[in-house]
C-alpha positions as CSV (number, residue, x, y, z in Angstrom):
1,X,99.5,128.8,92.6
2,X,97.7,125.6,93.2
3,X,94.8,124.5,95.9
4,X,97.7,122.6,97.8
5,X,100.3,125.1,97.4
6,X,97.8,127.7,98.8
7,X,96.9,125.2,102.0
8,X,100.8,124.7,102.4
9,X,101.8,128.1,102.3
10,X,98.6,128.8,104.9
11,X,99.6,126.0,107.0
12,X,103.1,127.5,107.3
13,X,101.9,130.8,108.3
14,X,99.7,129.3,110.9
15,X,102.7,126.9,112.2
16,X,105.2,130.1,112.1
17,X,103.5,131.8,115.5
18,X,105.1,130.6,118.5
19,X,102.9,127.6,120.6
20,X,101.9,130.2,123.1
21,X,100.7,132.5,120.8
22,X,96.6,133.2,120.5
23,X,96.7,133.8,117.0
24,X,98.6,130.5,116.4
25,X,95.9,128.9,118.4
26,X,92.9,131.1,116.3
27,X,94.6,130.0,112.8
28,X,95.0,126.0,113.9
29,X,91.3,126.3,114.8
30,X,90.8,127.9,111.0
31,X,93.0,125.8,109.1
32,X,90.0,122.8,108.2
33,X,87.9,125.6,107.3
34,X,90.1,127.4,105.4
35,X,91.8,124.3,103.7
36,X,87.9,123.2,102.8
37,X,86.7,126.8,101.5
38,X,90.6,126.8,99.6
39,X,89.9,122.7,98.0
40,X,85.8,123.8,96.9
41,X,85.3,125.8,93.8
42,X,82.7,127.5,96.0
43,X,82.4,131.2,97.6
44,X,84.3,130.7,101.2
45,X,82.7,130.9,103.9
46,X,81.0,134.1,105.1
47,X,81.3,133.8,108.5
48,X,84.1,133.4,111.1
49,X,84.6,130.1,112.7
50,X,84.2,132.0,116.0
51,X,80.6,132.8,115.0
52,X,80.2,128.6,113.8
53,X,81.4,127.5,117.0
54,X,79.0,130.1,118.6
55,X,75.8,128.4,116.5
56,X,77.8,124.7,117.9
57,X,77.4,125.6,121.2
58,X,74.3,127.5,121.0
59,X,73.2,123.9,119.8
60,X,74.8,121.7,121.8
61,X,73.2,124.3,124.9
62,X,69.6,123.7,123.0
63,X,70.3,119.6,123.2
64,X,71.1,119.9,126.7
65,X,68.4,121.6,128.1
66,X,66.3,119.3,126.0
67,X,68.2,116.2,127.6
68,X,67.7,117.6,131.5
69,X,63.8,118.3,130.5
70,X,63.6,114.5,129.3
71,X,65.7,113.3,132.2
72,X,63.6,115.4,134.5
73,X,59.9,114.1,133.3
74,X,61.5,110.4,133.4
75,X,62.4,111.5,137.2
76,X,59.4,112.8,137.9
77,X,57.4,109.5,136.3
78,X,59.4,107.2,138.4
79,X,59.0,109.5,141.6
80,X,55.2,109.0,140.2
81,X,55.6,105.0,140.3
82,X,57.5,104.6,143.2
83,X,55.2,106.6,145.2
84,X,52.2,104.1,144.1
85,X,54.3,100.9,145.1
86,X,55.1,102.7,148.2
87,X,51.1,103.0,149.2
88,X,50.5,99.3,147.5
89,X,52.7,98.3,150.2
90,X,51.5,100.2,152.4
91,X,47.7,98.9,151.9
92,X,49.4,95.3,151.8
93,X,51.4,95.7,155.2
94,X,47.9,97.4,156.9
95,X,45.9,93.8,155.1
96,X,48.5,91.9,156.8
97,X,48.5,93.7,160.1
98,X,44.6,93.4,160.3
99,X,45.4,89.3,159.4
100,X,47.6,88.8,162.2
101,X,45.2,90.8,164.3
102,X,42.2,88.6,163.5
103,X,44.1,85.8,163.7
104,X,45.1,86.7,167.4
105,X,42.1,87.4,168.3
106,X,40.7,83.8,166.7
107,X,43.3,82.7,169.1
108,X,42.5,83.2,172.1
């Protein structure tokens, strides 16, 4: 039997579960794996692709978390920033409030 006849004839057992099937789901998830392990002249895989897509999400969880921790120190620099305009402003409007005072007071 060749490479291709072996993916076909996998590909036909996968495709001859019904749509609602979970095994028919389970074997469509397989079948690049399978068809990859089936076209190398290497050992298959040793692991399930349940346990792959476990390490993917572990991953993609580890990425996350690493994107919300950046996310949150950009946060908390801008927090940081704004809070320093916000008393610049503050020691500018007080400046300009003593001004106006003076200048009412030269006045009169």
């Amino acid at each position: 039997m060749t490479k291709q006849q072996e993916i076909e004839v996998f590909s036909a057992f996968a495709n001859s579960y019904p749509s609602n099937s979970y095994l028919k789901e389970w074997l469509m998830l397989c079948a690049p794996i399978v068809e990859r392990d089936i076209r190398s002249d290497l050992t298959p895989m040793t692991y399930w692709p349940g346990e792959h897509y476990q390490q993917v999400v572990e991953k993609a969880e580890r990425e996350a978390k690493r994107i919300i921790r950046e996310a949150q120190q950009q946060a908390d620099k801008m927090m940081a920033d704004a809070r320093k305009e916000i008393e610049r402003a503050e020691r500018v409007r007080q400046s300009a409030i003593y001004a106006l005072n003076r200048a009412a007071k030269d006045l009169e």
